[in-house]
N, C-alpha and C positions, 0 to 999 in steps of 0.2 A: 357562538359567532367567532369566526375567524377575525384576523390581523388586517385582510388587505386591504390595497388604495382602492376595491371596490366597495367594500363593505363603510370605507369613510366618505366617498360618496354617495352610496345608497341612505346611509343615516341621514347625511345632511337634506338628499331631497325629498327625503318624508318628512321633512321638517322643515323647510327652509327660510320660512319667515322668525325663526327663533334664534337666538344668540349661539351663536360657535365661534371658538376658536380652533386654529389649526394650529399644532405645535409639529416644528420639523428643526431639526437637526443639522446644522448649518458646517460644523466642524469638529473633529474628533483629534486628543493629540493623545498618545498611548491609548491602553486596551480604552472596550467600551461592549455594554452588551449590545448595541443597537449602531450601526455605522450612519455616516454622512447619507441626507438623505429621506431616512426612516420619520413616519409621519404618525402621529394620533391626533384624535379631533375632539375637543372639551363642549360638551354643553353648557351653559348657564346653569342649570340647575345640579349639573357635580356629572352627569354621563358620561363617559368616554367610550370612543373607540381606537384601537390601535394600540402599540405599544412603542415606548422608547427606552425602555431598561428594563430589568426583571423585575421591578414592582417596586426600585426606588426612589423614584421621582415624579411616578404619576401622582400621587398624591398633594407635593409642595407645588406640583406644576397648576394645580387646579386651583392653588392660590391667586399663584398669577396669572389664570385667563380671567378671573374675575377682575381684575387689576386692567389689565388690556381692555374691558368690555367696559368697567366702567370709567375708564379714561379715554375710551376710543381709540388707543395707538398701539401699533406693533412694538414689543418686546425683545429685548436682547437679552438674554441671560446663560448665564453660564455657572457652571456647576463643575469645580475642581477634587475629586480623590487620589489629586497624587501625593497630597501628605495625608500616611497612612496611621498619623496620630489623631487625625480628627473622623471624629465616627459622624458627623453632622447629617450624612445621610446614607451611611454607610454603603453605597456603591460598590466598593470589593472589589471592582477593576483595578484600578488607580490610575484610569485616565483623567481626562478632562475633555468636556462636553460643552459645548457651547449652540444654543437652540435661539430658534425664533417662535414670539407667539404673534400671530396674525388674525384677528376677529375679521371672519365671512359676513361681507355687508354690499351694500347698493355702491357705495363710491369706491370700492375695490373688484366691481363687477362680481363677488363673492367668489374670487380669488377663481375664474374660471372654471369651477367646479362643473356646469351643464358643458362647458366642452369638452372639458377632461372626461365626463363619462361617455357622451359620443364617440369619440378617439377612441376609446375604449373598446366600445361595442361593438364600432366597425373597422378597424384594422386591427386591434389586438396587444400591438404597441405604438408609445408616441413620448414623446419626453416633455418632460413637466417646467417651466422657465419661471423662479421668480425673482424679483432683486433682494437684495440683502439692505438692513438696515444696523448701526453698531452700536445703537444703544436705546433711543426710542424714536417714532417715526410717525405721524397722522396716518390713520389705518388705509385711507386712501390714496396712499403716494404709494406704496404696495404694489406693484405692476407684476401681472403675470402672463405668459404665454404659454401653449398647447402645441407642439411641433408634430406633425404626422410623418413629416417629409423633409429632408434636406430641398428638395424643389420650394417648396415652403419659403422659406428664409435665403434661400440665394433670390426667390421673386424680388424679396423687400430690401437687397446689397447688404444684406448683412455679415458678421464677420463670424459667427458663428459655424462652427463644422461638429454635426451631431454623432460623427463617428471618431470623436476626442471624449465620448461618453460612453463607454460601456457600463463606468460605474458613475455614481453622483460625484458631481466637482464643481467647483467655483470656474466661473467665465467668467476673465478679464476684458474690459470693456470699457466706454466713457462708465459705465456704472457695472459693479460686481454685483454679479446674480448665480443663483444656484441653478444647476442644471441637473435632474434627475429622470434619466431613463425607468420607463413602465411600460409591464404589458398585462394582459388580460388574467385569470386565474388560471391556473395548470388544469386542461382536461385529462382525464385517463377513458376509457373505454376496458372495462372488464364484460369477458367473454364467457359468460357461463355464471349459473344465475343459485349455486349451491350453498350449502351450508359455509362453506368454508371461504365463501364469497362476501359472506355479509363483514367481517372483520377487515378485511381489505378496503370494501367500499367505507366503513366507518371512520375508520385511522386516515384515509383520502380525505372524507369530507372536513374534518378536525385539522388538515392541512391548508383546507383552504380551497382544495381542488374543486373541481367541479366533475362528477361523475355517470357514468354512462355505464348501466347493467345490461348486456345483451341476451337474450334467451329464448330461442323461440316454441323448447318444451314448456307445456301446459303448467305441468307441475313445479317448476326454478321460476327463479326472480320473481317472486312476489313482492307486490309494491311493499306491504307492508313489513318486508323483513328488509326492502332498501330506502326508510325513509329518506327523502332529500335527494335521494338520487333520482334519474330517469332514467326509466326502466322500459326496451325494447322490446315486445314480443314478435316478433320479426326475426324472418330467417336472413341469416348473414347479407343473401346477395340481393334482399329486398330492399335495404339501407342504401339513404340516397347521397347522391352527394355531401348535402351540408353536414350530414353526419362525418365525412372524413376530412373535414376543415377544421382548420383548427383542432387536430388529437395529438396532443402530444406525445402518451404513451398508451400501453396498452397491455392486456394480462390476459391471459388466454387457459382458463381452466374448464373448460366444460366435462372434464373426467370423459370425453368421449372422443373416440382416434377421429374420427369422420368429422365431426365437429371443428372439433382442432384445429384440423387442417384446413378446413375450409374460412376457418377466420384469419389462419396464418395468409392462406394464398391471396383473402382480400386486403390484408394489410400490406401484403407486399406489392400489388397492385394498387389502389389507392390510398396508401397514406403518404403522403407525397411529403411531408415534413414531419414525421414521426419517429422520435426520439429514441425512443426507450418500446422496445416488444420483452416481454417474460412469456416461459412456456413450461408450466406444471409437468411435473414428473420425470423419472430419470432420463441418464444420456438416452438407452437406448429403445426408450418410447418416443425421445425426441425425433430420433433416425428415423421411427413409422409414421409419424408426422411429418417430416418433411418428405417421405417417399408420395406420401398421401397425396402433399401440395406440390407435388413436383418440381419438388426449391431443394438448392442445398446451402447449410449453414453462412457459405461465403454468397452467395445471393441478394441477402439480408442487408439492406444498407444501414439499417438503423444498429442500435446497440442490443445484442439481440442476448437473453439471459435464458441457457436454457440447458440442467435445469435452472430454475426461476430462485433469483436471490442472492443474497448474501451467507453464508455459513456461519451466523448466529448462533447455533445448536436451540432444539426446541424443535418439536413435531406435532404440537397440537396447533387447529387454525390462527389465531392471534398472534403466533412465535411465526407463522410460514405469513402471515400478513405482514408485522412487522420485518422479516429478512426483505420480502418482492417490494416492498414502499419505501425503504432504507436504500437501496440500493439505484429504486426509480429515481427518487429525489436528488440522488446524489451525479442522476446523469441529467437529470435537468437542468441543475444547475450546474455544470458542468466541474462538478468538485473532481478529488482523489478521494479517491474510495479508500481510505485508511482511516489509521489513527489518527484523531486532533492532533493530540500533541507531536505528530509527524509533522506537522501543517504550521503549528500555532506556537509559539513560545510563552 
């Protein structure tokens, strides 16, 4: 199981008549593995899903949703490693973190979780609103909102403008509340359904993405060599609309020119917000690929990688998966493609 705010909602609505707490992340001052925002979700009986550090505080934190559950109230707690003599949880950042726990119940409408996953399903993103509490709080004074739209909240005169959110922040208000932008799971769509296809689709799914094998020879993409994924047997131009909704990126290996191309030229005609295309094999297999699709390189609106990757070194399939998914992720999220410590201090 992946990380995401899908997968904390999916847990909770196979379960929903059982004790959860939501633990989210309210403030960050220096480093921190997990920034403002970042959410896991505690069961009563020890489960979790999500993460908020690298495995140092899940543990004390499943003290306190028991504490919240059987006190009823939202949680304030905070958790300091900037004095690096005390190992008390050993962190290794040396920031300080300061988190809320919120038990999902009836007088907190269970923290909108059934709208949050709607919002979800059907537009992809929407931002997440809930108030803040500074030390403890009755679990139903906890208010939260589900934003799709700026149309939304100017309807109700509010003062809120959801494009002062790219990343999660506090909104200042008659009351401080957290504001956290989300959107749906990162689709990819891989084109060609070979050996060297299953590593890609694997390391994608362990992302979190949600994946798409295209193939429409007999013998590639076997369901059973892309578990978890969906698998097309279907020739390129039989794919309908909904399939180029919502694709963020896309990887194009069929090891065949004809093929190739013909995935390049529907991606460049319908994928209308797609991010990230990779295109297997050298410069100048690329050049018969695009002669194929009658496109050339500057054509291409999206971030077009071709050949496909990062210069990792490594040529077995796992090392050519890892460069195309390093490289994808990194245009999703709109990173610099460098070194961290280019980036990070």
């Amino acid at each position: 199981m992946s990380h995401h705010i899908e997968d904390l909602v999916n847990s909770w609505q196979a379960a929903p008549d059982d004790d959860w707490v939501l633990v989210v992340i309210t403030r960050v001052e220096g480093s921190a593995y997990r920034k403002v925002g970042a959410m896991m979700l505690i069961h009563s009986l020890g489960k979790s899903v999500g993460v908020i550090s690298g495995g140092c505080l899940e543990a004390d934190l499943k003290r306190y949703a028991q504490k919240a559950l059987q006190t009823q109230q939202a949680l304030s707690v905070c958790y300091d490693a900037s004095d690096e003599s005390d190992a008390s949880y050993q962190l290794g950042c040396g920031g300080v973190v300061h988190l809320m726990l919120i038990p999902l119940c009836r007088e907190n409408h269970y923290l909108n979780f059934p709208t949050l996953s709607q919002a979800l399903k059907l537009g992809g993103r929407c931002y997440y609103q809930f108030s803040l509490c500074h030390s403890r709080a009755p679990q139903g004074a906890i208010t939260t909102a589900v934003w799709a739209s700026q149309a939304q909240i100017d309807k109700q005169a509010l003062s809120l403008q959801l494009s002062d959110f790219n990343r999660a922040g506090i909104h200042q208000s008659e009351q401080a509340t957290l504001v956290i932008p989300l959107r749906s799971r990162y689709r990819i769509a891989i084109f060609g359904g070979g050996l060297d296809a299953q590593p890609v689709c694997r390391i994608a799914m362990e992302l979190g993405w949600q994946v798409d094998v295209v193939d429409e020879r007999t013998s590639y993409a076997r369901s059973h060599d892309f578990v978890g994924a969906r698998v097309l047997k279907l020739p390129i131009e039989a794919l309908d609309a909904s399939f180029w909704h919502g694709l963020d990126g896309a990887i194009i290996m069929h090891h065949n020119l004809s093929l190739d191309a013909k995935a390049l030229a529907s991606l460049h005609t319908n994928g209308v917000n797609i991010a990230y295309i990779a295109l297997l094999g050298p410069g100048h297999r690329r050049d018969r690929v695009l002669a194929l699709a009658e496109l050339t390189s500057d054509a291409i609106k999206p971030f077009f990688s071709a050949p496909a990757g990062l210069a990792l070194g490594g040529e077995l399939p796992a090392s050519i998966a890892l460069s195309i998914l390093s490289e994808c992720h990194g245009v999703l999220h709109q990173a610099k493609l460098g070194a961290l410590q280019e980036v990070m201090l």
